[in-house]
C-alpha positions in Angstrom: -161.0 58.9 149.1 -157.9 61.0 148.5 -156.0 61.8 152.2 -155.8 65.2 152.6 -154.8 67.9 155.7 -155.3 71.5 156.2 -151.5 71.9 158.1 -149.4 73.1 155.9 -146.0 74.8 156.1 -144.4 76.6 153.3 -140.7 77.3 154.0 -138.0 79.4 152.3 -137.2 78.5 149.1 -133.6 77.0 148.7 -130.7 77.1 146.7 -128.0 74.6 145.1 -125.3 75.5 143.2 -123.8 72.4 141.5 -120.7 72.8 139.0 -122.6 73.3 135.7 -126.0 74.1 137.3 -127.9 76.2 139.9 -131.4 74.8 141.3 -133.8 76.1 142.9 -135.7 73.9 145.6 -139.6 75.0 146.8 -139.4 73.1 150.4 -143.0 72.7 152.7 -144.6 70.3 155.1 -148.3 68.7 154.9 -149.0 67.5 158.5 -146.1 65.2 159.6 -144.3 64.7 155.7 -141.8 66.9 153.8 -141.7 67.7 149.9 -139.9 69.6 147.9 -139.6 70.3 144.3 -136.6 71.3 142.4 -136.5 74.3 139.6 -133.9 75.4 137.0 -134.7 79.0 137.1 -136.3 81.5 140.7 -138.7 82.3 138.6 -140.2 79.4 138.1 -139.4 78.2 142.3 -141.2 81.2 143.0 -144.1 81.0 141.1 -144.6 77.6 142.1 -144.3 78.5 146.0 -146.5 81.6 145.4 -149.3 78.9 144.1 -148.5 77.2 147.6 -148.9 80.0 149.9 -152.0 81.2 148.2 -153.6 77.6 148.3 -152.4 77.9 152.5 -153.5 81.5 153.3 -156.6 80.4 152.1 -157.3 77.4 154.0 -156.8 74.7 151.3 -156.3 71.3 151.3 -153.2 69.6 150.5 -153.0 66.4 149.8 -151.1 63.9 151.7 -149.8 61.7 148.8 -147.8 64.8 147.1 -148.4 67.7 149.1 -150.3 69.5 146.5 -153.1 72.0 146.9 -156.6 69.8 146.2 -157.1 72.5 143.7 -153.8 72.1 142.1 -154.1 68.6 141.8 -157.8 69.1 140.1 -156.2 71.4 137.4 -153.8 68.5 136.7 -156.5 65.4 137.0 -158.6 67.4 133.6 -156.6 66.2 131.0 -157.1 62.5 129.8 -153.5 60.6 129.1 -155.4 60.1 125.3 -155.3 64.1 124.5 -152.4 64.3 126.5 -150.1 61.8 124.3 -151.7 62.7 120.7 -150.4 66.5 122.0 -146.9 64.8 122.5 -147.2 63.1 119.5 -148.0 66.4 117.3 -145.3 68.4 119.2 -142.4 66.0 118.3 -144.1 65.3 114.7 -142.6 68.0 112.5 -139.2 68.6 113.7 -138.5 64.4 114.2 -137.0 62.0 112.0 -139.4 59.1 110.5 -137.6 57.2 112.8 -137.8 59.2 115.7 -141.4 59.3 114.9 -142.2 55.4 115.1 -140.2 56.0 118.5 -142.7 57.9 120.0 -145.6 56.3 118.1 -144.2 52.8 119.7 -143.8 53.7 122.8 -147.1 56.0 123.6 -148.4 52.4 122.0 -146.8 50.7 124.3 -147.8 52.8 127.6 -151.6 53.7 126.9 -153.0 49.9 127.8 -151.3 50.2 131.1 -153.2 53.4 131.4 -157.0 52.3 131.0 -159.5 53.5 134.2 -161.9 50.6 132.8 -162.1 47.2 130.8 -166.0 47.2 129.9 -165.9 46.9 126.4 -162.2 46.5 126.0 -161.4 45.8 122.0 -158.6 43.3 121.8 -155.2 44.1 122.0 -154.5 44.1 118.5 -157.0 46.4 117.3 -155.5 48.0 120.1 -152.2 48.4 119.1 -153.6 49.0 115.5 -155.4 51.9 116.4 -152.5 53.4 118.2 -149.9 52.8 116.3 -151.0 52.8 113.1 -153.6 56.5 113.9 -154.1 57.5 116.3 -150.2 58.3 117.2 -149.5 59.3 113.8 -149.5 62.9 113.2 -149.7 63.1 109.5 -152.6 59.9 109.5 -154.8 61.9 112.4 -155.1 65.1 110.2 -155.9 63.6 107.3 -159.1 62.1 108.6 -161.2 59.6 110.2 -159.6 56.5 111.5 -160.3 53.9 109.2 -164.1 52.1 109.8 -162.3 49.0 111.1 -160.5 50.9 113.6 -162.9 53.5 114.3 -165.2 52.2 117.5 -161.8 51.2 118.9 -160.1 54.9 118.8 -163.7 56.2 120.1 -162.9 53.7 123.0 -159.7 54.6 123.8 -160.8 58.1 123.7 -162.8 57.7 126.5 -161.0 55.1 128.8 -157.6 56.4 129.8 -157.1 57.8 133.1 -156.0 61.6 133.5 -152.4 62.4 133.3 -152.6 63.0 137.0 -152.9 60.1 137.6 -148.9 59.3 137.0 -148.4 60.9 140.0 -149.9 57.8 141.7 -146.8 55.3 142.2 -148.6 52.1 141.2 -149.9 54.1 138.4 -146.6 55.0 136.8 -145.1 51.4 137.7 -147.5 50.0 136.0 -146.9 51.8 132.5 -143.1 51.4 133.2 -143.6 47.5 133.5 -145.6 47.8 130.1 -142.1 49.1 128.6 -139.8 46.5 130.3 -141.7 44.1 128.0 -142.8 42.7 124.4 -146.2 42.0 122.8 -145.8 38.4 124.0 -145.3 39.1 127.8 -141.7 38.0 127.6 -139.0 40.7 128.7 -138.3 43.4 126.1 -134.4 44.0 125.4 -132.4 46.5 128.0 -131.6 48.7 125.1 -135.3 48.6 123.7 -136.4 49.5 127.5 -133.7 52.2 128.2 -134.9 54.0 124.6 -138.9 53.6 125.4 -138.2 54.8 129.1 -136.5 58.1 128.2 -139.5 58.9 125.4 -142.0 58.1 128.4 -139.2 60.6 130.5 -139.7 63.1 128.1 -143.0 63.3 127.4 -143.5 63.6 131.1 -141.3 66.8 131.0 -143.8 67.7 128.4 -146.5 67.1 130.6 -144.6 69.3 133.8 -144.0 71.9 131.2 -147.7 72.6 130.4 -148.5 72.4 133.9 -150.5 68.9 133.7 -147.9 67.7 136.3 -146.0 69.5 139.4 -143.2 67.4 138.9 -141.9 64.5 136.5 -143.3 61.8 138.5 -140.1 59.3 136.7 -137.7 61.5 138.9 -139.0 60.2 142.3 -140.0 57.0 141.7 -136.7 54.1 141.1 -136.9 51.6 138.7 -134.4 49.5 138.1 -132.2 49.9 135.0 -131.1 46.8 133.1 -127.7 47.3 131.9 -127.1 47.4 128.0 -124.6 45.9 126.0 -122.7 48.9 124.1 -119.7 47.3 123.3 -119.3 45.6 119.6 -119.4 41.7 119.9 -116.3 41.1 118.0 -117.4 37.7 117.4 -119.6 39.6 114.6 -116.2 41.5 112.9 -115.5 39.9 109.7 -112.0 39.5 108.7 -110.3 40.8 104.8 -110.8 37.5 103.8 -113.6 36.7 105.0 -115.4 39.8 103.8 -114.1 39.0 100.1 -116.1 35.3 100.4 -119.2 37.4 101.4 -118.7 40.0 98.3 -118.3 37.1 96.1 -121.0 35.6 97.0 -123.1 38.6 96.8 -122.6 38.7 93.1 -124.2 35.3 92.7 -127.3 35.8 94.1 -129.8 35.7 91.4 -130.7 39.1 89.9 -130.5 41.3 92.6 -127.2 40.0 93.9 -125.2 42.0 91.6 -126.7 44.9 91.8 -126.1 45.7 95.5 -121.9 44.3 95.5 -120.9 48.2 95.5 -123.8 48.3 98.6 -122.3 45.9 100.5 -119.2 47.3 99.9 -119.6 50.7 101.2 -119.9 49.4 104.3 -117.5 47.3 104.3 -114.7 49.2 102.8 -115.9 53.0 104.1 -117.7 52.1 107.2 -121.1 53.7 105.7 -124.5 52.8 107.7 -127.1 51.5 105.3 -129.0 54.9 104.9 -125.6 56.3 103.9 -124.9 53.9 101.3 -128.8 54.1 99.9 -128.7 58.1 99.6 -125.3 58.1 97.6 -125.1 59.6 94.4 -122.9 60.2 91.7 -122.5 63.6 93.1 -120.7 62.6 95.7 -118.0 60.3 94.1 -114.5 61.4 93.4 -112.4 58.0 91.9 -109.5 58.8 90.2 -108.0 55.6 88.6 -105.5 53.6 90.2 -105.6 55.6 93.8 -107.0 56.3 96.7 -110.8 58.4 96.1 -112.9 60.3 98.5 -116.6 59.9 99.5 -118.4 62.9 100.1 -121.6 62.1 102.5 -124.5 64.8 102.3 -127.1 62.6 104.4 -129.0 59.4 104.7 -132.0 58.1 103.7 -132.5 55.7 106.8 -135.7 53.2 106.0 -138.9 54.6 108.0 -142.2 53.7 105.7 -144.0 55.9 103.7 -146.6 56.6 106.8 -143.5 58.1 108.5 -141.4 60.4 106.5 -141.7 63.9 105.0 -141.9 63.0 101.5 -144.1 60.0 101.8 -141.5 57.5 100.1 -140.3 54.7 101.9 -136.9 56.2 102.6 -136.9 59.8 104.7 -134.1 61.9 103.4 -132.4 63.4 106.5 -128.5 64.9 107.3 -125.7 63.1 108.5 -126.6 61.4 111.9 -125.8 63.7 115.2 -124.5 66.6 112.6 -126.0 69.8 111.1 -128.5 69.4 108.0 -125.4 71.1 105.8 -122.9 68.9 107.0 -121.1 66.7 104.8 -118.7 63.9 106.0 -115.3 62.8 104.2 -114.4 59.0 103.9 -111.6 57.9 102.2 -112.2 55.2 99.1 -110.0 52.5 99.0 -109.5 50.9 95.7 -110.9 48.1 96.1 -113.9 50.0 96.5 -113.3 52.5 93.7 -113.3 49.2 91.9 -116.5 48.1 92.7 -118.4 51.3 92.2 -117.2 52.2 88.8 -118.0 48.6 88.3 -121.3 49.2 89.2 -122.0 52.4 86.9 -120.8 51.3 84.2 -122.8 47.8 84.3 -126.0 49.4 86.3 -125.6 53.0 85.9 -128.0 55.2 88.1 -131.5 56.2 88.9 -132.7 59.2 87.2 -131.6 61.6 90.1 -128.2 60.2 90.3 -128.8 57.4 93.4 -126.3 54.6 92.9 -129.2 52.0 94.3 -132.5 52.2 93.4 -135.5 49.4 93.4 -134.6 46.2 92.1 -137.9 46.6 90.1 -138.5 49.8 89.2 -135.3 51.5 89.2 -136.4 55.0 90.3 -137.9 53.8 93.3 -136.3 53.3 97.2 -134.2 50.0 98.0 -136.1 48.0 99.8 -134.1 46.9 103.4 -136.0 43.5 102.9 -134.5 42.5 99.4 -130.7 43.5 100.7 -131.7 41.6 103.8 -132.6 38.6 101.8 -129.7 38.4 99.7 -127.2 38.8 102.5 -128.7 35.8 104.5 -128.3 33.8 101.1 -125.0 35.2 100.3 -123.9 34.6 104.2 -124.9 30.9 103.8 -123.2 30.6 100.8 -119.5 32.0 101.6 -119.3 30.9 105.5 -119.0 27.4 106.6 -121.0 25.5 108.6 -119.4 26.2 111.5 -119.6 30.4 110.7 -122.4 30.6 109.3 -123.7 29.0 112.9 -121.8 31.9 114.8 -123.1 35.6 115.4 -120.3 36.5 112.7 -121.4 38.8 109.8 -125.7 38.3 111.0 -126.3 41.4 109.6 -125.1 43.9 106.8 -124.8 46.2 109.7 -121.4 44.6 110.8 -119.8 45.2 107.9 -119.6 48.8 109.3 -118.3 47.5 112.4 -115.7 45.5 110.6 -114.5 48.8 108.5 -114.2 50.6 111.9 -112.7 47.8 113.8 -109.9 47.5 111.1 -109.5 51.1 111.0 -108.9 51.1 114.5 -106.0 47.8 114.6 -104.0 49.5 111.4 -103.3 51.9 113.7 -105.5 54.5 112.5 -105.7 57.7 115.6 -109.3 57.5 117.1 -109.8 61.0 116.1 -109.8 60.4 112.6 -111.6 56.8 112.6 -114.5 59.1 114.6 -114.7 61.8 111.4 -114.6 59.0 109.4 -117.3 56.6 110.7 -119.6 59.8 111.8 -119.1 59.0 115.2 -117.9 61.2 118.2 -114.4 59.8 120.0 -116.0 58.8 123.1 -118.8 56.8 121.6 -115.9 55.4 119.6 -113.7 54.1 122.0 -116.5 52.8 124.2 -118.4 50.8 121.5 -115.4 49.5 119.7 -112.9 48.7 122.2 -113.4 45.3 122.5 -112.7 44.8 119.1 -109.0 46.4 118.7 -106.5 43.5 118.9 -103.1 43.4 120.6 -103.8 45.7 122.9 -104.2 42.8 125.7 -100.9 41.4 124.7 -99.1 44.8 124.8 -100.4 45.6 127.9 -99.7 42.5 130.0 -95.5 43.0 128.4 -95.8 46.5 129.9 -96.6 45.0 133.4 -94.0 42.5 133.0 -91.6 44.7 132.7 -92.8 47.4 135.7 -92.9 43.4 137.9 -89.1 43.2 136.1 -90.6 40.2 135.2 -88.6 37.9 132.1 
């Protein structure tokens, strides 16, 4: 039985003026115990004080777990977490990337087992994570009808057995959902940086829970959990050097059928530092090689992989702008030769897909490259141009480095941050912070600079 008292105490409402922000905090007492609640706007302190005087002059009960009015807190408790997350779901669906979408679709997945009220009749956990994932989370896959039949006494389940979004506002409640994120399918920890991006969808959903006034207050705010520590920093152990990259191109070329077809790929990010979307959206369009000289790239978007289940135009690829820029934007990278080599190379031997994509399917041409078949030639390329001893380290593991190799030797020719940040689509901080580690002799430089302040030899 829920602890409640009749004393309460509304006080003046008060207010903090930080550098960038004001807030407005709605302070009272419930017996013996304080609460307040913070507020970006007095309109909103206000109302939310008014609620609490009301509920006081007319001889309410508050509770003693959150100070709330009983009332309040039954308003709150009528909402099931089920409704409540398919609502989040459809609010974030049209305005979201495809992979933005599987975001929030994997991590509602990943937080609505920890939120059950009963096990009677529980369907196993991979129906359940079938039915979540695969439907009932997915926007597009919801409207268009029924679940499936396999999946449909499981989603009539789950409609029924989640607690109320209330309920977060009970501590072992929300621990428990925030343990769900800290790990995998198999029980076994979940990586910091997987944690850190599920834990701020969970954040913000709960926003979206205060904002239609399911919750008083985002329950994440009060209660501390640990945060693991991630890794931002590029492991330069994974930077590829000219030469080595040039083995790895080579070897490319050899790989059966497909092999040839994606050098130029390959070499986008190597030699322009473009991220696999990037290099899979390019078209003719945006070429400009004159012979024997430096060309330019221009970059309208990406076409990141998502699945046909998650993007706008049902393909497997979801067309989108430039990553952390306006839909317009286009981005300038310089083309070295080497480069310029490669992709005329590649038009005149493979020309392009009807549309003008450099890189289509390997099997039918106008279709979307698949990240699985470059994925597959790049292991057997890697095993083929490294040595033993290489191919055993973390260097080159995934075409994704070769980006970080383009930017890393931007960055040691001597290249001004400012401009390796226009060119690699990133922002200067970001830049500096995930790449430092991998800009060589500045260790060296530094240590003679001491030297001499010591007047050291």
């Amino acid at each position: 039985m829920m602890d409640i008292s009749y004393d309460a105490r509304i006080w003046t409402t008060r207010v903090y003026t930080g550098t960038t922000t004001t807030t407005y905090f709605v302070r009272w007492k419930v017996a013996d115990s304080p609460f307040q609640e913070g507020f970006k706007t007095k309109a909103l302190a206000e109302s939310f004080r008014s609620q609490l005087v009301t509920a006081a002059r007319q001889g309410e009960a508050f509770a003693l777990a959150d100070g709330l009015p009983v009332s309040l807190r039954r308003t709150e408790n009528t909402a099931s977490w089920f409704d409540f997350a398919c609502s989040y779901a459809d609010m974030k669906w049209p305005d979201s990337a495809g992979k933005s979408r599987m975001g929030v679709a994997e991590t509602l997945a990943t937080v609505t087992p920890a939120l059950l009220k009963s096990t009677a009749g529980q369907p196993d956990q991979d129906k359940i994570r079938k039915a979540l994932y695969g439907w009932v989370f997915n926007t597009r896959a919801r409207e268009s009808g029924p679940p499936p039949a396999d999946l449909a006494r499981t989603v009539q389940w789950l409609e029924s057995n989640t607690l109320p979004v209330g309920a977060l506002n009970e501590p072992d409640v929300l621990r428990a959902a925030m343990a769900a994120i800290g790990r995998k399918l198999d029980g076994k920890p979940a990586a910091a940086s997987t944690t850190q991006r599920k834990r701020a969808v969970f954040y913000n959903a709960l926003e979206y829970a205060v904002e239609r006034r399911l919750l008083p207050r985002n329950p994440l705010a009060v209660v501390k959990v640990k945060n693991r520590k991630t890794a931002d920093e590029v492991d330069r152990r994974v930077v590829v050097n000219i030469e080595q990259a040039r083995r790895l191109l080579d070897a490319v070329a050899r790989q059966g059928r497909s092999g040839p077809r994606l050098v130029a790929f390959f070499g986008l990010m190597y030699y322009a530092a473009l991220r696999p979307g990037e290099a899979a959206h390019l078209s003719t369009s945006a070429l400009h090689l004159p012979a024997d000289q430096w060309g330019e790239l221009f970059l309208p978007g990406s076409a990141p992989a998502t699945g046909a289940a998650w993007s706008d135009n049902g393909k497997r690829r979801d067309e989108r702008g430039l990553k952390h820029r306006a839909r317009e934007a286009v981005r300038v990278v310089p083309c070295p030769p080497p480069l310029a080599d490669l992709l005329r190379s590649h038009l005149a031997e493979f020309g392009t897909t009807r549309d003008g994509r450099l890189f289509g399917a390997m099997r039918d041409r106008e279709g979307d490259l698949s990240d699985s078949v470059y994925g597959r030639v790049w292991a057997s390329a890697r095993t083929a141009a490294l040595t033993l001893e290489e191919a055993a380290s973390p260097l080159a593991r995934r075409p994704y480095d070769l980006r970080h190799a383009a930017v890393s030797t931007w960055l040691n020719a001597g290249v001004p941050p400012t401009q390796v940040a226009e060119w690699a689509g990133h922002s200067v901080a970001v830049l500096l912070r995930v790449y430092a580690k991998c800009i060589s002799g500045q260790e060296d430089a530094a240590r003679h600079r001491v030297s001499l302040a010591l007047g050291l030899p």
